[in-house]
N, C-alpha and C positions, 0 to 999 in steps of 0.2 A: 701207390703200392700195388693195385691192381695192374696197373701199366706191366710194370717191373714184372710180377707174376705172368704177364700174358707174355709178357720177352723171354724169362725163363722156361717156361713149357718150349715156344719156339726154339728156343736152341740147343737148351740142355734134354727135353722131354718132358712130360708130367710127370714119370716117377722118378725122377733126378730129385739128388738129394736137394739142390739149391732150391728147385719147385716148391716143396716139400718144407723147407724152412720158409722162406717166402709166405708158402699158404701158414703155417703157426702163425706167424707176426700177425699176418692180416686178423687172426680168428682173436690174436690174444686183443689187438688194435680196438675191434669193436668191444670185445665184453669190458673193454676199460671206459670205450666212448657210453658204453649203456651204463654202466656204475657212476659217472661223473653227471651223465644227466640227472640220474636220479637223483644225484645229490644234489643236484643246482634245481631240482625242485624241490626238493624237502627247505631246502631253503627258501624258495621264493613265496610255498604255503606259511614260511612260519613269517615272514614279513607282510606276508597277507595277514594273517592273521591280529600281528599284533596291528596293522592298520583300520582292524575293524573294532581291534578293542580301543584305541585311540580313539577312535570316531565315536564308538558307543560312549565313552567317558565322558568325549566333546557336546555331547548332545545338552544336558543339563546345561554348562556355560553357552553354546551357541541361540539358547532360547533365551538366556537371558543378554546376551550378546547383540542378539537379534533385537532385541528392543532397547537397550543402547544404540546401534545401531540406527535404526530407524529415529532415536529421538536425535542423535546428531546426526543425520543427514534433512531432518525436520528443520532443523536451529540455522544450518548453512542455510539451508534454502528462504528460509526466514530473513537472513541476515542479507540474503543475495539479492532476495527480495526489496527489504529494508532500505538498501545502498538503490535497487534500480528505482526505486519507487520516489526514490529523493532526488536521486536525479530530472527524473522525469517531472516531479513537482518543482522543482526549481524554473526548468524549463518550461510549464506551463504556467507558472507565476508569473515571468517573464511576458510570455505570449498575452497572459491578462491583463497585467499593467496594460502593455503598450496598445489595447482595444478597449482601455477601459471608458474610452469617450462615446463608446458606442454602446456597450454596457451600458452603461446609466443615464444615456440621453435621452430614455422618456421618462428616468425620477427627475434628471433635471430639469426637463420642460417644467414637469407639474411641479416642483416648488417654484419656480419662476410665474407662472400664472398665481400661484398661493400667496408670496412675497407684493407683489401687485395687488393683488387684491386687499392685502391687510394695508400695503401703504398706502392705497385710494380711500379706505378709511380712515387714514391715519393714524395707525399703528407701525409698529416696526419688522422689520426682517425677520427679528427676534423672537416677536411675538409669533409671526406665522407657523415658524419652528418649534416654538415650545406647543403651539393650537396642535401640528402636526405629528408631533411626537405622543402627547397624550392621548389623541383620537387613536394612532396607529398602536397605543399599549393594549387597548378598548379593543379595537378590530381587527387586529394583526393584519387590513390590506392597507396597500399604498394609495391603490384608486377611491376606496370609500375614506380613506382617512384624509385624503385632499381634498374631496368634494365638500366632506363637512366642515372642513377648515373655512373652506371660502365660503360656505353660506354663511357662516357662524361670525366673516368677517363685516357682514351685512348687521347682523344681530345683536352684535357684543357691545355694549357703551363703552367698555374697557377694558384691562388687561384683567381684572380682576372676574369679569362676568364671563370672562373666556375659561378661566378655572372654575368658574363655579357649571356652566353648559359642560364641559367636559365632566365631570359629577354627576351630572345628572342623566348622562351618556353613558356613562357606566353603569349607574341605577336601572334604567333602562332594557341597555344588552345585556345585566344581568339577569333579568325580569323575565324578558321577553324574548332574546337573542333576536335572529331571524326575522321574526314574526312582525317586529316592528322597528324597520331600515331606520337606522339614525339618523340618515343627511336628510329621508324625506321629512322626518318629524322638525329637522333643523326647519327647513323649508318651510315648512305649515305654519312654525312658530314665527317665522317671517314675517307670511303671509297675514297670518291672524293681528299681529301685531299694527298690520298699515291697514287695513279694512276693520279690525273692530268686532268680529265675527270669527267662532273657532273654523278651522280648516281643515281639513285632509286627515294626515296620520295625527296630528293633534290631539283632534276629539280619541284616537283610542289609548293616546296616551294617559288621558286623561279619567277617562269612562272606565279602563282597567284597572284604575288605583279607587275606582270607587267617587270620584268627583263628576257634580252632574255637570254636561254640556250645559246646558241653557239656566243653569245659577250659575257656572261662570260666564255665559254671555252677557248677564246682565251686568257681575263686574267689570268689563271690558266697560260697555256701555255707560258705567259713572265715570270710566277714567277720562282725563280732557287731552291728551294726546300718546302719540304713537311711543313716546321714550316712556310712558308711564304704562302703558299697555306691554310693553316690553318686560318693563321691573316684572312687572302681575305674572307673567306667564311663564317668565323665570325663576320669582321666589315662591308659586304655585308648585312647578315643578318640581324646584330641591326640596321643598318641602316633602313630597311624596315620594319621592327617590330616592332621598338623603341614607336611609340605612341601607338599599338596598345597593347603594354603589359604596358603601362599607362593609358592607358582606362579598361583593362580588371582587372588590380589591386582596381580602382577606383570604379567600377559598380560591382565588388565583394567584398568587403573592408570586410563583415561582415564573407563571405563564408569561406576566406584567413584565418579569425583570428580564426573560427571554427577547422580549419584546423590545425593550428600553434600548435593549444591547444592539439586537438588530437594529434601530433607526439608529444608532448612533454610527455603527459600521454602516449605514447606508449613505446616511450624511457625510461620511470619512471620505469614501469612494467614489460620491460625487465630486466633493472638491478637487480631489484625486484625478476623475476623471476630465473635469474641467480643465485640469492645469493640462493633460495630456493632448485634448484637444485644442487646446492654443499653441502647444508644441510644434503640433502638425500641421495648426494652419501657418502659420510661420514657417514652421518649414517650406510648405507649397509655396508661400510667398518668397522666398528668398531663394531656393532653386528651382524655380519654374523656367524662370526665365535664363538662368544659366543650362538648364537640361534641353531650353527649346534650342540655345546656340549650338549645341551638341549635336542635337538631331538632324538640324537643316546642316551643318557639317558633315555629317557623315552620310545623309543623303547626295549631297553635292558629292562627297568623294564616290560613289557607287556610279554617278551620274558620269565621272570623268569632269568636271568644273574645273579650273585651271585656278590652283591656288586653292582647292577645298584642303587639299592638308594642311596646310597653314593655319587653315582656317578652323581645322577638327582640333589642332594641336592647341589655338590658343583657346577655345574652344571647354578643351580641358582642362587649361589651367585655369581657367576663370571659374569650374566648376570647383577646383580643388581650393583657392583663395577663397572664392566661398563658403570651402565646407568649414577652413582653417577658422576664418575671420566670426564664424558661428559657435568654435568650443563654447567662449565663457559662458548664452544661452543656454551652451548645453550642461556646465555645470551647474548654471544656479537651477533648470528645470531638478537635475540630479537631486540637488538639495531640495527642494522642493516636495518633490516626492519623498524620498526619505523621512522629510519633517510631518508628511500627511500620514505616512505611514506608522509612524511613532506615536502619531496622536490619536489614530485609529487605536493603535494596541494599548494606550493609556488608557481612554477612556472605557475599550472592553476589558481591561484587566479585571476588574471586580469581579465580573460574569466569568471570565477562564477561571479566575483562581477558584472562586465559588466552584465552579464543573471540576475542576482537578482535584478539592478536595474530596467529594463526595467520590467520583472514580478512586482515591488512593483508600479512600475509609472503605467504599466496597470489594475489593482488593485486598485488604487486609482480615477484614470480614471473611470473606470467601476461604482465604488461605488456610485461615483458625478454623474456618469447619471442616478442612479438606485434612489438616495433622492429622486426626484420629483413624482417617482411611489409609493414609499415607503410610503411618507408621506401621501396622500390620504388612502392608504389603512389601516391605523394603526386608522385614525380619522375614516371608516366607521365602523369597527371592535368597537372599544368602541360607537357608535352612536347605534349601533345594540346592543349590550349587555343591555345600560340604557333603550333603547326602548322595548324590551324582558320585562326587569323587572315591567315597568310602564303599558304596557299590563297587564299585567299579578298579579298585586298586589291586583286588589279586590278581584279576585279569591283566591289568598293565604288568602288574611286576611280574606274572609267569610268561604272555607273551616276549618282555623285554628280555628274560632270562634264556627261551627258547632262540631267540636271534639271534645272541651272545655264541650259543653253541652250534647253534648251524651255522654261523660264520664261520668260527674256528675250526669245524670241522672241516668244510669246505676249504679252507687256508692249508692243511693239513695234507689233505687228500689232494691239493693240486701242486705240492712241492713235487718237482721230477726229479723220478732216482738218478744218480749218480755216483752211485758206491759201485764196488769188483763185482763179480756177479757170483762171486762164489763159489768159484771153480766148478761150475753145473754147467758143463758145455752146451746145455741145449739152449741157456739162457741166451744167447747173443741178444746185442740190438743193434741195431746201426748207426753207424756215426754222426750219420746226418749230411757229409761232406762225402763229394770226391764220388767211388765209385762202390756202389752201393752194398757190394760184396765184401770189401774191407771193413774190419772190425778191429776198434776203439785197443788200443796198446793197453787198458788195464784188465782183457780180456786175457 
């Protein structure tokens, strides 16, 4: 428009009538363009507006939102957790089995020295196990609970006196803990028993229940041999221990059966582990010597040897008819494992179920005392949200109402005329086409 205007000065003049229309247009042009602005901001305050009263209404919901929020992105992450963490426990279950000969090759040494020791006295595998088990209920360690196994296999006239020193071993670490080592007291009673004379930790096992050293030296000294010097110094002992390894069973009832469970999972995972390391030696035996044909093959072939391919080729397949001809070992090792593994979770079932109930009773417990918090805060939660909203609603409905109308206005105000102009010659507008002095036929 301005164009146009500087063309018409140029050729008609500034005071030419065309000028002179031209500059109208342009003047009436702006104070249209200033009125439409105005009005596309009156509109865009009232959208503003209602977007802050939305917000302010949202505030209530987004706090409790927010903590929804947060507890479901807690629960995925939980559950994502959940899923990676089983994987990865699958995967190192895995990795344990298959090292479990290395795991447990110093429990298995020390029953194997334990089991020899009880059969050089002539007792059984059995017996050593059960000596082993009950010591280890007493001392929760591996290493002191085989030490005294084996002295005790020196000690014991039979399977029965192996029960009754284990009683008395409890009496004892109940008494005394620490203070007076069980395998050295085993030992003393040994000792005392082949010489005829108390010994070592003996006399304080004895001297702290109040029994004099030297009046029982003197009954050692009527007795006429060492199996009779034995009985004395073992039904001596339960004598004065007897209650107190029934108190110390009693006031540790839960500790014992922790205990039981561990040797039983210990003895599980040895067997476990033993079958695993026969696997492997078997393995090493049966492809050593196909993996050595391989090797000096494919060094030959790097060498340039004439016929080393041949030679790497068949090489491989002896390694593969190997591996073939080896499944069924590997199935029944499969079965094998599985059946130790079964018999592990049999035998600690008691002890799980036991722990699982006491976890679901404390859990339920728990929950019962948490209602009474619970429930308050669930009712302040929805009292806050309806109160949020009831705040907060004349402002929505005036903002929504105000929007309503500055749309329409603005709808309104930007329909362009197109009616006659009403026989007011000074109205013109322009056609829009063609030449720009030409005016619209319902002029």
């Amino acid at each position: 428009m301005k164009r146009a205007y500087s063309n018409a000065v140029l050729q008609y003049g500034k005071g030419s009538s065309e000028a002179k229309e031209l500059e109208g247009r342009i003047s009436r042009l702006s104070v249209e363009l200033r009125e439409n602005r105005e009005r596309m901001k009156d509109a865009g305050d009232v959208a503003e507006d209602l977007g802050d009263s939305l917000e302010d209404a949202s505030e209530g919901a987004d706090k409790l939102g927010s903590g929804f929020s947060v507890a479901t992105v807690a629960m995925g992450n939980l559950i994502s957790s959940g899923i990676q963490a089983a994987l990865n426990g699958i995967k190192e279950l895995g990795s344990a089995i298959w090292n479990l000969d290395e795991a447990t090759e110093e429990y298995r040494v020390a029953q194997g020295k334990l089991t020899t020791a009880f059969e050089a006295a002539g007792y059984s595998g059995e017996a050593a196990q059960k000596s082993y088990n009950e010591f280890y209920k007493i001392l929760g360690d591996t290493d002191t609970a085989t030490e005294a196994s084996q002295l005790l296999a020196q000690l014991a006239q039979n399977e029965q006196d192996i029960t009754k020193w284990t009683n008395i071993a409890a009496g004892v670490y109940g008494t005394f803990g620490d203070a007076l080592p069980i395998e050295g007291m085993i030992e003393s009673a040994n000792e005392t028993a082949k010489v005829g004379q108390v010994t070592g930790s003996l006399a304080d096992a004895l001297n702290w229940v109040g029994i004099s050293e030297d009046e029982f030296n003197e009954k050692l000294a009527a007795c006429s041999d060492e199996s009779e010097r034995n009985r004395l110094i073992m039904e001596t002992l339960s004598g004065a221990y007897d209650e107190a390894s029934g108190a110390f069973y009693r006031n540790n009832e839960a500790l014992v059966a922790s205990r039981e469970g561990q040797a039983q999972l210990d003895e599980t995972l040895a067997g476990l582990g033993e079958t695993i390391s026969n696997v492997k030696n078997s393995l090493r035996a049966e492809f050593l010597p196909a993996i050595s044909e391989v090797i000096s093959a494919f060094t030959d072939m790097i060498n340039g040897v004439d016929g080393a391919d041949e030679a790497f080729a068949g090489a491989i397949t002896g390694l593969v008819n190997t591996a073939v001809s080896m499944l069924p070992q590997f199935v029944d090792t499969g079965m094998q494992i599985l059946t130790s593994l079964l018999s592990g979770i049999i035998q600690s079932l008691p002890v799980v179920v036991e722990g699982a109930a006491q976890i679901i009773v404390t859990l339920a417990q728990g929950i019962a005392e948490a209602v009474p918090t619970l429930i308050p805060q669930i009712v302040l939660v929805v009292t806050q949200i309806v109160q949020t909203l009831i705040e907060n609603l004349p402002m929505i409905l005036d903002a929504a109402l105000q929007l309503i109308l500055g749309l329409a206005q603005g709808l309104l105000d930007a329909i362009p005329y197109n009616g006659h102009c009403g026989g007011n010659p000074t109205d013109h507008r322009w056609a829009g086409d063609g030449d720009p002095w030409q005016y619209p036929a319902d002029y």
